[in-house]
mmCIF file as gemmi writes it, N, C-alpha and C atoms, coordinates in Angstrom:
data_model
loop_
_atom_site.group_PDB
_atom_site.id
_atom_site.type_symbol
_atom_site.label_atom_id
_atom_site.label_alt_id
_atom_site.label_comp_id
_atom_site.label_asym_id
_atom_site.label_entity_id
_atom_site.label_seq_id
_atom_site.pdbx_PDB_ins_code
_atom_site.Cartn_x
_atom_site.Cartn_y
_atom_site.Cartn_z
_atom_site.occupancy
_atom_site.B_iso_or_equiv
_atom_site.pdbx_formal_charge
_atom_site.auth_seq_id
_atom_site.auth_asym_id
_atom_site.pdbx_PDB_model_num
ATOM 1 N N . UNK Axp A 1 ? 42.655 44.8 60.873 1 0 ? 1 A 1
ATOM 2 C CA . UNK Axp A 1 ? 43.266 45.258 59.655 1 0 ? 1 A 1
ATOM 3 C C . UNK Axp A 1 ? 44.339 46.3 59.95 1 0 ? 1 A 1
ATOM 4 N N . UNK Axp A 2 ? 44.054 47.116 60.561 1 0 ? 2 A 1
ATOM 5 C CA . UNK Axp A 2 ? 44.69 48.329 61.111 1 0 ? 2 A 1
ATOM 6 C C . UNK Axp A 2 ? 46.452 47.672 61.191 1 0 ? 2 A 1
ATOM 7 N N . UNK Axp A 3 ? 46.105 46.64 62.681 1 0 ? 3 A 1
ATOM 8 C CA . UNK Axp A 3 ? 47.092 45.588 63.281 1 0 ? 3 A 1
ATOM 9 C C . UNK Axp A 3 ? 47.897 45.283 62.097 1 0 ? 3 A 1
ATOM 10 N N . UNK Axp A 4 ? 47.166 44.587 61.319 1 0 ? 4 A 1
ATOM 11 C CA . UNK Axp A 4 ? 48.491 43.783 59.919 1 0 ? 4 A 1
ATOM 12 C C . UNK Axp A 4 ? 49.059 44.766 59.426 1 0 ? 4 A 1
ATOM 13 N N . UNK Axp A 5 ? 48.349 45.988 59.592 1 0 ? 5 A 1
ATOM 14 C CA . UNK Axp A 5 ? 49.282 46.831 58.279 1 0 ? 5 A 1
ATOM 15 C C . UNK Axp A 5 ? 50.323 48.262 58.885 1 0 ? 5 A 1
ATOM 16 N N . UNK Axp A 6 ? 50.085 47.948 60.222 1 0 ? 6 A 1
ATOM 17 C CA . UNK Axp A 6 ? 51.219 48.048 61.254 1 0 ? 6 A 1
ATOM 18 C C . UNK Axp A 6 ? 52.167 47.306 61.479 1 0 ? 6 A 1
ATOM 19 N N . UNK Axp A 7 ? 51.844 46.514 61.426 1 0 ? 7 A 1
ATOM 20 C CA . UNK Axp A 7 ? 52.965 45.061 61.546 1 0 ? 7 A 1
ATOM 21 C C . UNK Axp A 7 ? 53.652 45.499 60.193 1 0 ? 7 A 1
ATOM 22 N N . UNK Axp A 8 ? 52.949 45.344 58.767 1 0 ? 8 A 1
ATOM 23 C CA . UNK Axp A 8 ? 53.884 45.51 58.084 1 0 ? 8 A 1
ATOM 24 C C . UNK Axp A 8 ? 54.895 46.613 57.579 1 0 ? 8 A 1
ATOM 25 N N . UNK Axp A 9 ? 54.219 47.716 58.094 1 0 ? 9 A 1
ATOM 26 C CA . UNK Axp A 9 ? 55.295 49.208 58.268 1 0 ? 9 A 1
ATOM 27 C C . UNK Axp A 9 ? 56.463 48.843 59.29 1 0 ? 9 A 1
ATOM 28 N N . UNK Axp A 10 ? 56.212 48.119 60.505 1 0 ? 10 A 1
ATOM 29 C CA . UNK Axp A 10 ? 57.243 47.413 61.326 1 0 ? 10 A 1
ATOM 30 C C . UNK Axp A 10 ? 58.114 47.282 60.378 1 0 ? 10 A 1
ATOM 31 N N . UNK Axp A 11 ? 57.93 45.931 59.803 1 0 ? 11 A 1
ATOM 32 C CA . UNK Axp A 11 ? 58.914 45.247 59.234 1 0 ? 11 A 1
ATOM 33 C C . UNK Axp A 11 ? 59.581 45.767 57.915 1 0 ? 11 A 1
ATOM 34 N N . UNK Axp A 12 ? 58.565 47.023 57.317 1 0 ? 12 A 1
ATOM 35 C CA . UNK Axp A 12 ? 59.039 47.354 56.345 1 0 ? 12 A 1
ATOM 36 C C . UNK Axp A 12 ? 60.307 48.53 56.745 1 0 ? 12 A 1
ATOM 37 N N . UNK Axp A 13 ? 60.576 49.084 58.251 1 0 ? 13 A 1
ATOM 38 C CA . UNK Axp A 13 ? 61.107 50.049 58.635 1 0 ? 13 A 1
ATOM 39 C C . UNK Axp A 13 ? 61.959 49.124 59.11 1 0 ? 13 A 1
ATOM 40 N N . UNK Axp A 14 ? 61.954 47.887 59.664 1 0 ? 14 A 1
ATOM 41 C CA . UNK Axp A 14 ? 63.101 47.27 60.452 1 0 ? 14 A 1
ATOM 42 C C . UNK Axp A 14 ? 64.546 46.726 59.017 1 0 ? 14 A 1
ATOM 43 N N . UNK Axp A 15 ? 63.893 46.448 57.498 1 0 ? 15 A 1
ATOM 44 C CA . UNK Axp A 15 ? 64.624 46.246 56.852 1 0 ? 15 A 1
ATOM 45 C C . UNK Axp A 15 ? 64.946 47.555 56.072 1 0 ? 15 A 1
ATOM 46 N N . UNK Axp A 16 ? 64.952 48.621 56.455 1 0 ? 16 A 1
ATOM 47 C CA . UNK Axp A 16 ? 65.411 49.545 56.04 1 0 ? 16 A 1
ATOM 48 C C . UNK Axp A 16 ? 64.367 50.422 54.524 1 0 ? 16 A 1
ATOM 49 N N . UNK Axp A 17 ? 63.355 49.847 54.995 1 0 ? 17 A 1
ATOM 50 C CA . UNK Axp A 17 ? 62.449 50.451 53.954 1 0 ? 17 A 1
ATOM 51 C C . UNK Axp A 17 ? 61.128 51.521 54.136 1 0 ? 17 A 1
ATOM 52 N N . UNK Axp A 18 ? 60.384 52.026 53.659 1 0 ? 18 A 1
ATOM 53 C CA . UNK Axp A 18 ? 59.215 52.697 54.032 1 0 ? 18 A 1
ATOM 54 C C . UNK Axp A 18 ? 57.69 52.073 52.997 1 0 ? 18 A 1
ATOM 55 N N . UNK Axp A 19 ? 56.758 52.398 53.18 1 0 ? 19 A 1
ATOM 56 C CA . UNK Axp A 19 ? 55.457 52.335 52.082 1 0 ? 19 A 1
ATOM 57 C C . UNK Axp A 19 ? 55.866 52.163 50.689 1 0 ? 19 A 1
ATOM 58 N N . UNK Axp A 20 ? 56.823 53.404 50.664 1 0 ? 20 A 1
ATOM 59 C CA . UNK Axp A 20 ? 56.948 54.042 49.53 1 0 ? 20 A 1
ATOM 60 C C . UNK Axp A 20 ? 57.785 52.871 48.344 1 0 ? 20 A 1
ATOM 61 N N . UNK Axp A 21 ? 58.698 51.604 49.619 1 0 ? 21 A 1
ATOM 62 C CA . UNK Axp A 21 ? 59.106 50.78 48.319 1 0 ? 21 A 1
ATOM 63 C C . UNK Axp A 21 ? 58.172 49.814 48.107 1 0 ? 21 A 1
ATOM 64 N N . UNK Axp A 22 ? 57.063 49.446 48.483 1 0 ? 22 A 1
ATOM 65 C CA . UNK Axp A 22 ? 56.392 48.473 48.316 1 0 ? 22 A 1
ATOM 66 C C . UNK Axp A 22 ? 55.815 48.893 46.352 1 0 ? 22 A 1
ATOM 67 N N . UNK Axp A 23 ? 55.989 47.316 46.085 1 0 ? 23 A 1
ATOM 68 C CA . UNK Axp A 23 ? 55.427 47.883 44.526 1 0 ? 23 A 1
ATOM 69 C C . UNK Axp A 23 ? 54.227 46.524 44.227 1 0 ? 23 A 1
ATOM 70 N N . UNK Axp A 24 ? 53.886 45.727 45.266 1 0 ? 24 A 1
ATOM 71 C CA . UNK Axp A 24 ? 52.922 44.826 44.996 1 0 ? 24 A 1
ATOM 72 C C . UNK Axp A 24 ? 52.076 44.618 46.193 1 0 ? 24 A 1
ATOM 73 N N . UNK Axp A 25 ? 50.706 44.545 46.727 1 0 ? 25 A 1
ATOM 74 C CA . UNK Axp A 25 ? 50.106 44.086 47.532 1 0 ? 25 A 1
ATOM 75 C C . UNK Axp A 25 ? 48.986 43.199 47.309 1 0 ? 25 A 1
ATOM 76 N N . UNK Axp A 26 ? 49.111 42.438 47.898 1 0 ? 26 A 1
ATOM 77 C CA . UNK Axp A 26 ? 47.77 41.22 47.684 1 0 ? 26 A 1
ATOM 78 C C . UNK Axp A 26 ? 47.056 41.071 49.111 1 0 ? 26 A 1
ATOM 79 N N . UNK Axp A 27 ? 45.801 41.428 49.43 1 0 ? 27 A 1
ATOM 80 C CA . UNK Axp A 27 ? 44.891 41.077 50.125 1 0 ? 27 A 1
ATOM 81 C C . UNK Axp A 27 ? 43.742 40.468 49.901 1 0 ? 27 A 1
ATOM 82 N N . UNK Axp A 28 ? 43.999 39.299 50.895 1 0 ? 28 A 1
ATOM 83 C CA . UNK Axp A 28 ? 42.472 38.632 50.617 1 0 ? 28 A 1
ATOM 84 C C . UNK Axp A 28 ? 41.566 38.536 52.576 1 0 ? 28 A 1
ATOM 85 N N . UNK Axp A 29 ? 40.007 38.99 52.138 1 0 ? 29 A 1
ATOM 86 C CA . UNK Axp A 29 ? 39.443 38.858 53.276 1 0 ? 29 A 1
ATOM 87 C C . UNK Axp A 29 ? 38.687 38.034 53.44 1 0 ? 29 A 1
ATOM 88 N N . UNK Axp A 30 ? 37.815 37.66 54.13 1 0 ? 30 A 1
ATOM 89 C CA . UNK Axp A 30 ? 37.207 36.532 54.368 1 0 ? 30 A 1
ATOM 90 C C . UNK Axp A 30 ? 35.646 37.095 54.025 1 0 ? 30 A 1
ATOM 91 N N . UNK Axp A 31 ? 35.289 37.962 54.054 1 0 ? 31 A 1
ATOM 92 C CA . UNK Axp A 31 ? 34.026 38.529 54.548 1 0 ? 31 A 1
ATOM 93 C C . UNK Axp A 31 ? 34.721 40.363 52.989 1 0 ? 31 A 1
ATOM 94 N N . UNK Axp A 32 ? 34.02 40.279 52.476 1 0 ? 32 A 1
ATOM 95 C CA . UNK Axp A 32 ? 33.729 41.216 51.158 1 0 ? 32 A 1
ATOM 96 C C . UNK Axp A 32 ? 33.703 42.165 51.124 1 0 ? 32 A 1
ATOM 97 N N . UNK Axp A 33 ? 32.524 42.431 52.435 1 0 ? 33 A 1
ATOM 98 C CA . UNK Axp A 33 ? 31.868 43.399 52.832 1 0 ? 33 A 1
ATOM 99 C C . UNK Axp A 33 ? 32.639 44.133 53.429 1 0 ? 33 A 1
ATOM 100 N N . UNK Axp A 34 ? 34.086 43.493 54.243 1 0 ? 34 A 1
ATOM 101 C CA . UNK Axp A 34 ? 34.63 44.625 54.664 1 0 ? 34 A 1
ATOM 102 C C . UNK Axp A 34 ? 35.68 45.15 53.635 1 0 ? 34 A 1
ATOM 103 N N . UNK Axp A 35 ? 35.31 45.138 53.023 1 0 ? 35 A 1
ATOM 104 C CA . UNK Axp A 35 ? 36.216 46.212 51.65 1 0 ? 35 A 1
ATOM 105 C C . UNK Axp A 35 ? 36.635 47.292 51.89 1 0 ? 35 A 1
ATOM 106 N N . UNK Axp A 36 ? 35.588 47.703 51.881 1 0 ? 36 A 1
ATOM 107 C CA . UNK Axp A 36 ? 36.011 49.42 52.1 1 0 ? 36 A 1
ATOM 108 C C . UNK Axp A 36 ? 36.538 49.584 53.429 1 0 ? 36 A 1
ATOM 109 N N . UNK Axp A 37 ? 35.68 49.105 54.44 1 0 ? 37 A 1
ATOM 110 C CA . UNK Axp A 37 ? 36.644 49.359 55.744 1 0 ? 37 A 1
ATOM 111 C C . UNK Axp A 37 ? 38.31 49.035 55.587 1 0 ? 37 A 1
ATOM 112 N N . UNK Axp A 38 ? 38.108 47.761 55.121 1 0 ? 38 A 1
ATOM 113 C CA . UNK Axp A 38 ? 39.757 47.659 55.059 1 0 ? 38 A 1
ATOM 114 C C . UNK Axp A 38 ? 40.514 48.323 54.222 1 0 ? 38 A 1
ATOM 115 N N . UNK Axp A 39 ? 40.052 49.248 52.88 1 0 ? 39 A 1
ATOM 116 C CA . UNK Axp A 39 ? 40.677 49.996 52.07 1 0 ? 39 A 1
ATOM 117 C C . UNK Axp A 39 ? 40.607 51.191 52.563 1 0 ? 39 A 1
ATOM 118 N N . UNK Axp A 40 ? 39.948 51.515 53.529 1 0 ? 40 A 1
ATOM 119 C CA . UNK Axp A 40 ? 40.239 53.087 54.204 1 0 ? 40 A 1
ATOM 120 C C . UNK Axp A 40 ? 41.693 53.157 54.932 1 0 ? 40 A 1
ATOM 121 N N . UNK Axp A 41 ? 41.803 51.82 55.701 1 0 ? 41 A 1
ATOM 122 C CA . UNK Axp A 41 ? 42.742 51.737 56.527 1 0 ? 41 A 1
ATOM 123 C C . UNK Axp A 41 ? 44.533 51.741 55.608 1 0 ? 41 A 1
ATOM 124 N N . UNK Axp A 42 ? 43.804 50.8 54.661 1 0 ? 42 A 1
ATOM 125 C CA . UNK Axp A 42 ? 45.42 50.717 53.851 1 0 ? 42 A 1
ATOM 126 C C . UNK Axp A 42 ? 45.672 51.691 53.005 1 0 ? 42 A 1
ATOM 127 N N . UNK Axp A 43 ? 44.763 52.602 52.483 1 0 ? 43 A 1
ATOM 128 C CA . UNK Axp A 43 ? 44.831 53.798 51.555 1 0 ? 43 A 1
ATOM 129 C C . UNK Axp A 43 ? 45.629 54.919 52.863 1 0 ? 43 A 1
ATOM 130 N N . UNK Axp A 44 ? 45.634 54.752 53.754 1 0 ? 44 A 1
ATOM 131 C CA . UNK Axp A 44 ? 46.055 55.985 55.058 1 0 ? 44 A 1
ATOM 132 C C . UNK Axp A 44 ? 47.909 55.346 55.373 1 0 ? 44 A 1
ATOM 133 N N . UNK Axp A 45 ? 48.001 53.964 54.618 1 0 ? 45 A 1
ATOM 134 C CA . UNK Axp A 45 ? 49.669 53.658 54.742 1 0 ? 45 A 1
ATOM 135 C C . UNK Axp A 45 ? 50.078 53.527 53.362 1 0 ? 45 A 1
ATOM 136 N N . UNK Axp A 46 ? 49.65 52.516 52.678 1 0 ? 46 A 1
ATOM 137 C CA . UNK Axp A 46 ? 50.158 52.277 50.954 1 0 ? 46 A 1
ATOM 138 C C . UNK Axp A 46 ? 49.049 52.833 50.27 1 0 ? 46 A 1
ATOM 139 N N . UNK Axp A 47 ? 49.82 53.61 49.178 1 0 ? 47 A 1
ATOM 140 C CA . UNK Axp A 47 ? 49.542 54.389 48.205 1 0 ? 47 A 1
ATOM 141 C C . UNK Axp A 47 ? 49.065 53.814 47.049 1 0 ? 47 A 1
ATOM 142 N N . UNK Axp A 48 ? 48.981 52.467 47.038 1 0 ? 48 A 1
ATOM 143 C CA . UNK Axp A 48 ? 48.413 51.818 45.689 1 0 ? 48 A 1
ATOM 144 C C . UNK Axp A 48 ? 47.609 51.259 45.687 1 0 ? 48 A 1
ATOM 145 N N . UNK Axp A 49 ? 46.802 51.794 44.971 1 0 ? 49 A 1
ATOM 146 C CA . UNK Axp A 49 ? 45.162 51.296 45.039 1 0 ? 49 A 1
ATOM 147 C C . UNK Axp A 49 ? 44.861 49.981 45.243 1 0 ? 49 A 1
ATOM 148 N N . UNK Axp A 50 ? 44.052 49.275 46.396 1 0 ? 50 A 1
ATOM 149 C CA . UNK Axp A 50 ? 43.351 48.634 46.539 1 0 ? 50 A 1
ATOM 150 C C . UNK Axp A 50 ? 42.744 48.063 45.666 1 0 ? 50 A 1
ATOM 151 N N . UNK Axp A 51 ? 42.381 46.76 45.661 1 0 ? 51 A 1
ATOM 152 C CA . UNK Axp A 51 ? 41.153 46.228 44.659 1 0 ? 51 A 1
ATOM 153 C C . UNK Axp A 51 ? 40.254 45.05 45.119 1 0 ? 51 A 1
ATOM 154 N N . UNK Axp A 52 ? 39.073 44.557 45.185 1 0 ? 52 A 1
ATOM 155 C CA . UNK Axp A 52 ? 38.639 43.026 45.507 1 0 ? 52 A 1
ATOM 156 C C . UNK Axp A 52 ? 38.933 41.97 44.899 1 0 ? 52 A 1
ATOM 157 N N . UNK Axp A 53 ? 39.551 40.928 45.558 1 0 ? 53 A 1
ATOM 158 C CA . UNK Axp A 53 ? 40.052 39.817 44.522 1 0 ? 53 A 1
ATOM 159 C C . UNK Axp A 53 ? 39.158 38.327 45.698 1 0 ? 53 A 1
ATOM 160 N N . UNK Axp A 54 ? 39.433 37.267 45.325 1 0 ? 54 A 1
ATOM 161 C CA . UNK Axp A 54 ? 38.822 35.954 45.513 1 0 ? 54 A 1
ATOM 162 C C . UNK Axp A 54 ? 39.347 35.929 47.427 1 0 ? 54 A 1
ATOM 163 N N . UNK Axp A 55 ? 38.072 35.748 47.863 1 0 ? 55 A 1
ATOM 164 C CA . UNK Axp A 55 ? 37.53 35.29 49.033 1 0 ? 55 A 1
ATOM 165 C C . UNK Axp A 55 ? 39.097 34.43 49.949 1 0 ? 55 A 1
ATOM 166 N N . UNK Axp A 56 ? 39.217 34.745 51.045 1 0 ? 56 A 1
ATOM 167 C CA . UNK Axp A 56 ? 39.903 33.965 51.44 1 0 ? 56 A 1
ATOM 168 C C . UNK Axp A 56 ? 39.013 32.289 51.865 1 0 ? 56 A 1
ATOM 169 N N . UNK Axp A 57 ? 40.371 31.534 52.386 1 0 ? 57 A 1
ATOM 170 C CA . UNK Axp A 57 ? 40.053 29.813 52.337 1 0 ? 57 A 1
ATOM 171 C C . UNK Axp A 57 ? 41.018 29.711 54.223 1 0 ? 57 A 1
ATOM 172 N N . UNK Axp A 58 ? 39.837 29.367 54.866 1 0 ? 58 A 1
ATOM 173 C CA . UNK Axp A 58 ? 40.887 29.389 55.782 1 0 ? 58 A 1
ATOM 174 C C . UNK Axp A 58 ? 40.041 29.673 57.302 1 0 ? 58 A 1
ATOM 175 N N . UNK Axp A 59 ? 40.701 29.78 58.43 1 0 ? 59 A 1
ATOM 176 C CA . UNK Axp A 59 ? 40.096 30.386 60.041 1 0 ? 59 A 1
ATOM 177 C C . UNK Axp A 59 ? 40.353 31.647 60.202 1 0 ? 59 A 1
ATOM 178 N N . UNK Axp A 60 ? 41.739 32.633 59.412 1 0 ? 60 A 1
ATOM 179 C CA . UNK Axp A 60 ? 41.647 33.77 58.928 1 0 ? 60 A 1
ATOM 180 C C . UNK Axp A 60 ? 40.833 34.919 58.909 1 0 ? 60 A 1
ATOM 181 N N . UNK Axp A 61 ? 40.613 36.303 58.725 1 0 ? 61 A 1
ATOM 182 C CA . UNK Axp A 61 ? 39.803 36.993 58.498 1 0 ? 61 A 1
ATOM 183 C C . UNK Axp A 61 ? 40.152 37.817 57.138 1 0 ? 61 A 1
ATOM 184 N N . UNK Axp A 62 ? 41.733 38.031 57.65 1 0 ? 62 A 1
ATOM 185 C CA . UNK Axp A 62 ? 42.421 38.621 57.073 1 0 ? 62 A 1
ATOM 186 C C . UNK Axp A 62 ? 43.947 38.611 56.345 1 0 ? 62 A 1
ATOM 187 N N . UNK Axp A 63 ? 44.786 38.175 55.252 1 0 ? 63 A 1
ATOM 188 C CA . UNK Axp A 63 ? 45.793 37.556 54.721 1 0 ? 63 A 1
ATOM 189 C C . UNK Axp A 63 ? 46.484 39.242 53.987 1 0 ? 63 A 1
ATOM 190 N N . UNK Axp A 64 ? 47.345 39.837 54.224 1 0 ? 64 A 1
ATOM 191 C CA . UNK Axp A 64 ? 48.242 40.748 52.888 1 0 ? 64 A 1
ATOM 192 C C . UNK Axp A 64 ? 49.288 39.997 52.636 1 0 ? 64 A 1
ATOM 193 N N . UNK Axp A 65 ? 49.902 40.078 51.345 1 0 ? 65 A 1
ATOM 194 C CA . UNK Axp A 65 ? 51.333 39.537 51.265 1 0 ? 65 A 1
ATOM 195 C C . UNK Axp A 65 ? 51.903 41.075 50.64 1 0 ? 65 A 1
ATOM 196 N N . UNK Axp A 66 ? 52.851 41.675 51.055 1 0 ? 66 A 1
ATOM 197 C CA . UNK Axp A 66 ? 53.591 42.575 50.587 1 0 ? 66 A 1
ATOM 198 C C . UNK Axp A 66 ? 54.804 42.594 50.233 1 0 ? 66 A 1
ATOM 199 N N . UNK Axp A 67 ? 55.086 43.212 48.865 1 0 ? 67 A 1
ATOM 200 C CA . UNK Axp A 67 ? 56.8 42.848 48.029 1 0 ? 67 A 1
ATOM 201 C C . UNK Axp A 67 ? 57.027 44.018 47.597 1 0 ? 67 A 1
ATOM 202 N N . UNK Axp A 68 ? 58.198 44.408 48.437 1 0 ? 68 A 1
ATOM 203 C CA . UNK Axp A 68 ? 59.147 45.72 48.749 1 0 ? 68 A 1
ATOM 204 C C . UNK Axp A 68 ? 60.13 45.563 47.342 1 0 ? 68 A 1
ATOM 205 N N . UNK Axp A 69 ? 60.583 47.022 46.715 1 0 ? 69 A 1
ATOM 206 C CA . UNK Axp A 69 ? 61.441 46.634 46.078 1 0 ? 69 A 1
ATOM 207 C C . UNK Axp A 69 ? 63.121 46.593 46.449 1 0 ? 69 A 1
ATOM 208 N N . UNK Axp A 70 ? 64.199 46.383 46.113 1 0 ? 70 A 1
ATOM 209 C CA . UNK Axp A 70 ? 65.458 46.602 46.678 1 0 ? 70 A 1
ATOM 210 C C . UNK Axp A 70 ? 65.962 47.687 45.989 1 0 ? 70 A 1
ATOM 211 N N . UNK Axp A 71 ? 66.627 48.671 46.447 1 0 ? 71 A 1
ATOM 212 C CA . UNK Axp A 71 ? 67.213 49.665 45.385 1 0 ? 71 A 1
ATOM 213 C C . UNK Axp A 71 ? 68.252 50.075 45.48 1 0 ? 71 A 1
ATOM 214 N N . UNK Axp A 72 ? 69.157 50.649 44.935 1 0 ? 72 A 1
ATOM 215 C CA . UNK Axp A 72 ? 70.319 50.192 44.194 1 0 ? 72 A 1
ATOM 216 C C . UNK Axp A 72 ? 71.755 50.697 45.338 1 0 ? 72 A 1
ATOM 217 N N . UNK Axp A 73 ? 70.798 51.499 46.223 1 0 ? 73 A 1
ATOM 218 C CA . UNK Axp A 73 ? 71.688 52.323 47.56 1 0 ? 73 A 1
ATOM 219 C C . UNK Axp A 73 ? 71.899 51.035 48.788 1 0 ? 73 A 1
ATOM 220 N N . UNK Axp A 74 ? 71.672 50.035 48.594 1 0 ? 74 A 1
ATOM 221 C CA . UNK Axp A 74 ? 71.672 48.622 49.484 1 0 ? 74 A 1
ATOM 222 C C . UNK Axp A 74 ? 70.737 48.42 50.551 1 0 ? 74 A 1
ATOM 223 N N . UNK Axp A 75 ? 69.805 49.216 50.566 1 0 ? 75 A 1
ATOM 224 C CA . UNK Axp A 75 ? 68.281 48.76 50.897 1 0 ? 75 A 1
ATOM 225 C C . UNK Axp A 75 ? 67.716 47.823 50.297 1 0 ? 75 A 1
């Protein structure tokens, strides 16, 4: 978990962005139970609350999709 949400500060710093523009996150895990573990980890990068939603489908453990916003300075 840690890994993905490094990866996505990567990419959120390589297009010229930080945490701070993200305004949507969707995670799905495979296993429930790690909830909280995985919401400790993402509460310590993105600021917007976490929630449990439907089980992932898949060989997976772990899926985020994250949507940055663009703002008006050409970021």
């Amino acid at each position: 978990m840690q890994r993905s949400l490094d990866n996505i500060g990567a990419i959120l710093k390589a297009a010229g962005m930080s945490p701070a523009d993200v305004v949507i996150v969707q995670v799905y895990l495979t296993d429930a139970a790690k909830f909280q573990q995985m919401n400790a980890v993402y509460r310590t990068i993105l600021k917007i609350p976490g929630r449990p939603v439907s089980r992932l489908v898949g060989p997976g453990h772990v899926e985020i999709t994250v949507t940055a916003k663009e703002v008006a300075n050409g970021r």
